[in-house]
C-alpha positions in Angstrom: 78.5 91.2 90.5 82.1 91.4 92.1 83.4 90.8 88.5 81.4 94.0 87.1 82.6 95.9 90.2 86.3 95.2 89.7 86.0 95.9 85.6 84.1 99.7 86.5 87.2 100.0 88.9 89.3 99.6 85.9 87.5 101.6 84.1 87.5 104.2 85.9 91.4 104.8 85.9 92.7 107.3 84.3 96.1 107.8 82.7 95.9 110.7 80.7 97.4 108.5 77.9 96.7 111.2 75.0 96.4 114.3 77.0 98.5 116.3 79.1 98.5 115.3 82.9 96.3 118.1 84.3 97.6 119.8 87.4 95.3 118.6 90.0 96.8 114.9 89.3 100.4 116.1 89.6 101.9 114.4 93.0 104.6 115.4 95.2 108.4 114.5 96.3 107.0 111.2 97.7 105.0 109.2 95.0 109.0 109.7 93.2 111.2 109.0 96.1 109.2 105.8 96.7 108.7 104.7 93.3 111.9 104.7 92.3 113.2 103.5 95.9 111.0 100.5 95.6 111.5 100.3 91.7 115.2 99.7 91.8 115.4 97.8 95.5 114.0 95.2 93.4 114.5 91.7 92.3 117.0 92.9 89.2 119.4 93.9 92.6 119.3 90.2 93.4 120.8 89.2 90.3 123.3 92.0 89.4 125.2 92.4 92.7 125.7 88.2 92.4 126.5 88.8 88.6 129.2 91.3 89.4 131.1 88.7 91.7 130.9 85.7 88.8 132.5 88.1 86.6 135.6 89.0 88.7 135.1 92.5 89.5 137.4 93.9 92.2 136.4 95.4 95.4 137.6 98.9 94.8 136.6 99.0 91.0 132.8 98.0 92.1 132.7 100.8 95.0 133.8 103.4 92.8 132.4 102.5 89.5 129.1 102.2 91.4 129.7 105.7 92.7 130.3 107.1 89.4 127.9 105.5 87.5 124.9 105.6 89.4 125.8 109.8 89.9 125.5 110.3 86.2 122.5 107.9 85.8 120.8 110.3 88.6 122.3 113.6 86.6 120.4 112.0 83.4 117.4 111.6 84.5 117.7 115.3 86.7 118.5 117.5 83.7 117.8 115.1 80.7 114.5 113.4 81.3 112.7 115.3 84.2 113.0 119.1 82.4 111.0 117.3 79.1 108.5 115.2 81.2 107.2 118.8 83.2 107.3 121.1 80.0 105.1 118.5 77.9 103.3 116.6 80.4 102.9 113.7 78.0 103.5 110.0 77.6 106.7 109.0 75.9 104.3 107.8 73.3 102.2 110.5 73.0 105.6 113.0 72.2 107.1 110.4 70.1 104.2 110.8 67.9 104.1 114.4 67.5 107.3 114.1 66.5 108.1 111.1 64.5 104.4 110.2 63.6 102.2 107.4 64.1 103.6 104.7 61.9 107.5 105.3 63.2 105.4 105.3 66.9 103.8 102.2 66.2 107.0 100.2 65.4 108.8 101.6 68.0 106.1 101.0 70.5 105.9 97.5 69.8 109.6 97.0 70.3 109.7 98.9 73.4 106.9 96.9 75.3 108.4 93.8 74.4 111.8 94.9 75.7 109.6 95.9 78.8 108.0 92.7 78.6 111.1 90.7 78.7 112.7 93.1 81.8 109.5 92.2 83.7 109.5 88.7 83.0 113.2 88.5 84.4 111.8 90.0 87.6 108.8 87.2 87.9 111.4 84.3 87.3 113.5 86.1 90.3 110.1 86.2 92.4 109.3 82.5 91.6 113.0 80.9 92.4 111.6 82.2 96.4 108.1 80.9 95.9 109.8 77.4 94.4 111.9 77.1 97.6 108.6 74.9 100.2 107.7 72.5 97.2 111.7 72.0 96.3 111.8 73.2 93.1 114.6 72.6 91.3 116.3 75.5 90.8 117.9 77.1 87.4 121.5 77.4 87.0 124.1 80.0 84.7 123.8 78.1 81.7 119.8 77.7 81.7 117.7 78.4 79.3 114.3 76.5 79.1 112.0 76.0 82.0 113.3 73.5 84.9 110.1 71.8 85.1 106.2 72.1 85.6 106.6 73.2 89.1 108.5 76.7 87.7 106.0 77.1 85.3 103.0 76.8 87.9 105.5 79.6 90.1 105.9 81.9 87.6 102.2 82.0 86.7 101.4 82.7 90.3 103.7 85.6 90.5 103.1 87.0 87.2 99.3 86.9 87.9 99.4 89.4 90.8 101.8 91.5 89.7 99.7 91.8 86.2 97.0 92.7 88.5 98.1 95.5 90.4 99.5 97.0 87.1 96.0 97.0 85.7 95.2 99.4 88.3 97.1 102.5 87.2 100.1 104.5 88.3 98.7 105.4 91.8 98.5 101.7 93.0 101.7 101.1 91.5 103.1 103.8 93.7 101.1 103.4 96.4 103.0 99.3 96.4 106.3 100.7 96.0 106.1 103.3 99.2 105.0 100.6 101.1 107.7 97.9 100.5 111.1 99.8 99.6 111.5 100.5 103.4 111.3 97.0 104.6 113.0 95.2 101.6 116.1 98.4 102.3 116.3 96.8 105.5 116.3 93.0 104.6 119.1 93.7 102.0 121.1 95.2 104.5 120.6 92.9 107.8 121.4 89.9 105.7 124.5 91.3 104.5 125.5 92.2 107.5 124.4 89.0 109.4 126.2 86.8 106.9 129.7 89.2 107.4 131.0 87.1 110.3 130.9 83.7 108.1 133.3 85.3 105.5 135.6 86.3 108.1 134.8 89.6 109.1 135.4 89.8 113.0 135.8 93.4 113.6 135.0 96.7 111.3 138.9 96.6 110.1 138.2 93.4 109.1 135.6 94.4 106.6 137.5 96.0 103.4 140.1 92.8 103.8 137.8 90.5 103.5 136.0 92.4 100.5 139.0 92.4 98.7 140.0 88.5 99.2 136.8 86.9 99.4 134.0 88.8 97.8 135.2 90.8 95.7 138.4 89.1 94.4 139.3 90.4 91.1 138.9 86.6 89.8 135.8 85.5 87.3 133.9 82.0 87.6 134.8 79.8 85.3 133.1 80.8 81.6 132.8 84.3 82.6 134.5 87.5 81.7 136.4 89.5 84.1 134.9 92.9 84.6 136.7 95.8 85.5 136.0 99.7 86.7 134.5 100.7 83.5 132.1 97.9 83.4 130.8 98.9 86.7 130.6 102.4 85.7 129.0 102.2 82.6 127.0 99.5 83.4 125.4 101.5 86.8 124.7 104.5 84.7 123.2 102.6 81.5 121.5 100.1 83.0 118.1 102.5 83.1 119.3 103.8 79.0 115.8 103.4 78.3 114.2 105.3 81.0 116.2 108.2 81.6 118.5 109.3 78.0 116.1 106.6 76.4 112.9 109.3 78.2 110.6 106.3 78.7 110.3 107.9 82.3 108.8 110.5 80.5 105.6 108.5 81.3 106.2 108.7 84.9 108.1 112.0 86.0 105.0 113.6 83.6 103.2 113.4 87.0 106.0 115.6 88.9 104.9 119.0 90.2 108.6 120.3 89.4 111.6 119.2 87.5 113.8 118.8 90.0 111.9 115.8 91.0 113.6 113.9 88.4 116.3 113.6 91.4 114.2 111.8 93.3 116.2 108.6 91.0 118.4 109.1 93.8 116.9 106.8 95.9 116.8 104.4 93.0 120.2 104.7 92.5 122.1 105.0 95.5 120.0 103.4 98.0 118.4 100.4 95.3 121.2 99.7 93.2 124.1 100.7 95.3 123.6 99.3 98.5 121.6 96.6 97.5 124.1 95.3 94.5 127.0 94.8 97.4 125.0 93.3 99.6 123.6 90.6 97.5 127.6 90.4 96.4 127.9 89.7 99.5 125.4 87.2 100.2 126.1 85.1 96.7 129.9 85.2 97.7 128.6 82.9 101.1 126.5 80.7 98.9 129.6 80.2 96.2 131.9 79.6 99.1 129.3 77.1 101.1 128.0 75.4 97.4 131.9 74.8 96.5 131.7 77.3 94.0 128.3 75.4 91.9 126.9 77.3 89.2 123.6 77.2 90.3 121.9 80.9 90.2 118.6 81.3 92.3 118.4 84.7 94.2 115.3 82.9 96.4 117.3 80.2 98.1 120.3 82.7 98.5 117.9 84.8 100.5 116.9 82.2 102.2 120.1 81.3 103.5 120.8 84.7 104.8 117.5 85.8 106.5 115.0 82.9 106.4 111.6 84.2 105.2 111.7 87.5 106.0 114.8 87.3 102.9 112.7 84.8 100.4 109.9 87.2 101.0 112.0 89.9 100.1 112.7 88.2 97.0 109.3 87.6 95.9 108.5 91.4 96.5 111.5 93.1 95.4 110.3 91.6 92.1 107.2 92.4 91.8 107.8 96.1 92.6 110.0 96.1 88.9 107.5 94.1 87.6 104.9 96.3 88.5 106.0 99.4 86.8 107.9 98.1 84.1 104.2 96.2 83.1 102.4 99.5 83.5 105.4 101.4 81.2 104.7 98.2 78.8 100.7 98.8 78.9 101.1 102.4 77.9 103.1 101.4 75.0 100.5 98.9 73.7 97.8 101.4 74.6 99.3 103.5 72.5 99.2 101.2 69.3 95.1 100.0 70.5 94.1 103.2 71.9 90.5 102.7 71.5 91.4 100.0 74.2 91.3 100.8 78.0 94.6 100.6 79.5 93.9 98.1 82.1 93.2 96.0 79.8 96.3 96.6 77.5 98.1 95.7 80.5 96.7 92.6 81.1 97.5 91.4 77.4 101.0 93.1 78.6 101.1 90.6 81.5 100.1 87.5 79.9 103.2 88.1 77.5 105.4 88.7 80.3 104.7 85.4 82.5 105.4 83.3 79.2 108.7 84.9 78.8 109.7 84.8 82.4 109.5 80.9 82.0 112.7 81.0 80.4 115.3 81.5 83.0 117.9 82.7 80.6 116.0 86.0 80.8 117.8 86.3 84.8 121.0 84.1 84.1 122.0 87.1 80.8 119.9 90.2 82.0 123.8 91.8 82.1 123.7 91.8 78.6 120.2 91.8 77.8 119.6 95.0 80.1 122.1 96.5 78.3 121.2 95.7 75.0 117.6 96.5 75.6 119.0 100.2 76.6 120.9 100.4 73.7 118.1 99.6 71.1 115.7 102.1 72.8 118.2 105.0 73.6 118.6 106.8 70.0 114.7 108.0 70.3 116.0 109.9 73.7 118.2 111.7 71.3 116.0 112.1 68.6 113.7 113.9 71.5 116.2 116.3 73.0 117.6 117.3 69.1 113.8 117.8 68.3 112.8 120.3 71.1 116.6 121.9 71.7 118.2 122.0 68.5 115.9 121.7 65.9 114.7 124.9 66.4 117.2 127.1 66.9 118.5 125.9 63.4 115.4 127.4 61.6 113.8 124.0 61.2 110.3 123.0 62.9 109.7 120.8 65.6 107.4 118.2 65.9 107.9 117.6 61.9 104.9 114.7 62.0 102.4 117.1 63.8 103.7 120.2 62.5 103.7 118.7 58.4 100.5 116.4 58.9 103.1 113.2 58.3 103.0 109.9 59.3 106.4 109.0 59.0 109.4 110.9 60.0 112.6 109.7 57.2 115.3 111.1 59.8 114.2 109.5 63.2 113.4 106.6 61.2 117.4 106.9 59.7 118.8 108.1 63.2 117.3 104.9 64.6 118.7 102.6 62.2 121.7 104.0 61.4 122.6 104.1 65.0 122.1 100.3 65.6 123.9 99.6 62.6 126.8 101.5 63.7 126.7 99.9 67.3 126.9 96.5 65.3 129.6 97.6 63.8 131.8 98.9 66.9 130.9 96.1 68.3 131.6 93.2 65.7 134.9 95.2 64.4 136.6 96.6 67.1 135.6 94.1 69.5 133.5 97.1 72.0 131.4 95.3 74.2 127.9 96.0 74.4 128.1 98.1 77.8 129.8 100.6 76.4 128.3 101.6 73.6 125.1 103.5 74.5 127.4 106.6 74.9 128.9 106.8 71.7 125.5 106.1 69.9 123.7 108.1 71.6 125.6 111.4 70.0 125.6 109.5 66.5 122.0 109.4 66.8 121.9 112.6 67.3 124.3 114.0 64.5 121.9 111.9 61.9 118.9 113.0 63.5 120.0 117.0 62.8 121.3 115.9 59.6 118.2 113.9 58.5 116.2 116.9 59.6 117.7 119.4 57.5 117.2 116.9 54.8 113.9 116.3 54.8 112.4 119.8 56.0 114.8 122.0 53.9 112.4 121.9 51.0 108.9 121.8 53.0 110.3 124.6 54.6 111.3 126.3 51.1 107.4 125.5 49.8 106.0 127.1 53.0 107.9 130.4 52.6 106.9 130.6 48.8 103.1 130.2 49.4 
């Protein structure tokens, strides 16, 4: 009976997967400021503040190149994603198929939950080095890559079990979870930053930006990493989220927005998530390095610990579960766009299962630098493909939405914009030596040039035909 109660429950959300989002389920200024508060206060925080200290960066470089970055990430998502997500109304999935059609949608769908997939899976192996810290689990280091043990597995399936859960449930629960724990995990970031400032030196306020420089923040990489420098930090802050905001997979979640300016709501995300909460988890790695003799042990749970007790491993198990928890549901919508005869609840569950296997491998935490940018850069040229389609495209006398418009499955030019653009990343990459952080900007105009070009190449003579008859 409790079984058939939960599964009507499920059943009876609804996500307006293949439909606009009607206006009675549009939600206000604080379902956003929440979300993305909680969303980004999250367990990715406890690995990239730490990250940014093993590679080197200086203290002035990280506090402006955090203020930089993150301000363009927020202007993206305000006039680039937001504007599209309240004039449509629709799922990324559902647009990308108007446009591109469903066979270009399918393959792209499948990539993008399994990039999803392996984000969420990072955030459950962040959640589970906290839960491993009362049974001793040993803990994963820099250079890991398989799982350290049955104990981690048994973890990980314990996290990734509830946070599949209240995915399943839809975006209101998912919401509902964020407003209620970005507050308190705000606050944990900062008191254990602060209460750990006195045992790096820091006696008085004047002592603060000294000790930054020459003991956090030191300009000096761990041994096997690079050094970053500004420009890491900068493009790193604003392309860290490619996906969701130029990459519009938040069109799936700022659909929901009564206006467009609610796409600033990322603010919170991005100012009060990632910037606060990157420097002071810099801050509480650089006590662990210095008290651990500099090991190369990486567990964001036992570092927490350190700092606040449980109220900071507590934090840790939360703060990933609210990414988890959204990035699952963005994952499920995907999927449920490839089975959509399938409820999405239970998309998301299949979603889940494939998440907790891939957060057993701790290399998804110890290179989510690289993989976070990587997994933006794969998934950014369909942002462009979007923006050209519904901008552009038409004020050159072409049509937009070519699949919906033509009765087409499969769109040549996104299809060529999409490769073409990862090929040519490759190639700045491999040739000139450009590392992978900086080369969503550059591709994402390339994208765009083969996209227009593409388009006037495969409509010219549909076009031509159309006029005749």
């Amino acid at each position: 009976m409790a079984r058939n109660n939960i599964v009507r429950k499920l059943d009876s959300v609804e996500e307006f997967e293949r439909e606009p989002v009607p206006e009675r389920k549009w939600k206000g200024w604080g379902s956003f400021i929440g979300m993305y508060a909680g969303e980004h206060t999250a367990g990715t925080e406890f690995v990239i503040g730490p990250l940014f200290v093993a590679h080197g960066v200086a203290a002035a470089d990280l506090v402006l190149g955090l203020i930089a970055g993150n301000l363009m990430a927020v202007l993206s998502w305000a006039f680039l994603t937001a504007p599209v997500a309240v004039k449509f109304r629709l799922t990324l999935y559902c647009l990308l198929e108007k446009i591109c059609g469903r066979k270009f949608t399918l393959i792209y769908n499948s990539v993008n939950a399994l990039m999803f997939c392996f984000l969420a899976g990072a955030m459950i192996a962040v959640s589970a080095t906290a839960i491993g810290i009362p049974f001793g689990l040993r803990m994963p280091s820099l250079e890991d890559w398989l799982p350290a043990g049955i104990g981690w597995i048994a973890a990980v399936i314990a996290i990734g079990a509830v946070t599949t859960l209240i995915a399943m449930f839809g975006y209101n629960l998912v919401s509902r979870f964020a407003n209620i724990a970005a507050p308190w995990m705000i606050l944990v970031f900062v008191g254990a930053a602060v209460a750990v400032l006195p045992e790096l030196g820091v006696k008085s306020i004047s002592d603060i930006w000294d000790r930054a420089r020459d003991t956090i923040w030191t300009g000096t990489p761990l041994a096997g990493q690079s050094r970053f420098t500004f420009w890491h930090v900068m493009f790193f802050a604003w392309f860290c989220n490619t996906a969701m905001h130029i990459g519009m997979a938040d069109l799936s979640i700022l659909r929901y927005g009564r206006k467009w300016i609610y796409g600033f709501s990322s603010a919170t995300g991005m100012f009060v998530g990632h910037y606060i909460a990157w420097i002071a988890s810099g801050i509480l790695y650089a006590l662990f390095l210095i008290e651990s003799n500099f090991s190369t042990e990486f567990a964001p749970g036992p570092v927490a610990f350190r700092a606040a007790g449980i109220a900071g491993a507590v934090c840790v198990v939360i703060a990933g579960w609210t990414t988890a928890n959204p990035t699952i549901y963005r994952a499920g919508l995907a999927l449920q766009a490839i089975r959509p005869k399938w409820r999405t609840w239970r998309v998301t569950c299949v979603v889940g299962t494939i998440t907790t296997f891939a957060a057993c491998f701790p290399a998804l935490v110890m290179k989510l630098l690289n993989f976070v940018a990587l997994y933006g850069l794969i998934l950014m040229p369909v942002g462009a493909i979007i923006l050209m389609d519904i901008y552009l495209i038409p004020r050159l006398g072409l049509r937009s939405g070519y699949a919906e418009t033509f009765g087409k499955s499969f769109h040549p030019a996104a299809a060529l914009a999409w490769v073409l653009t990862l090929i040519f990343s490759l190639l700045l990459n491999q040739l000139l030596d450009i590392e992978v952080f900086f080369l969503s900007l550059p591709g994402w105009f390339f994208a765009a040039i083969v996209y227009v070009a593409g388009s006037f190449w495969v409509q010219h003579g549909r076009i031509k035909e159309r006029r005749v008859a």
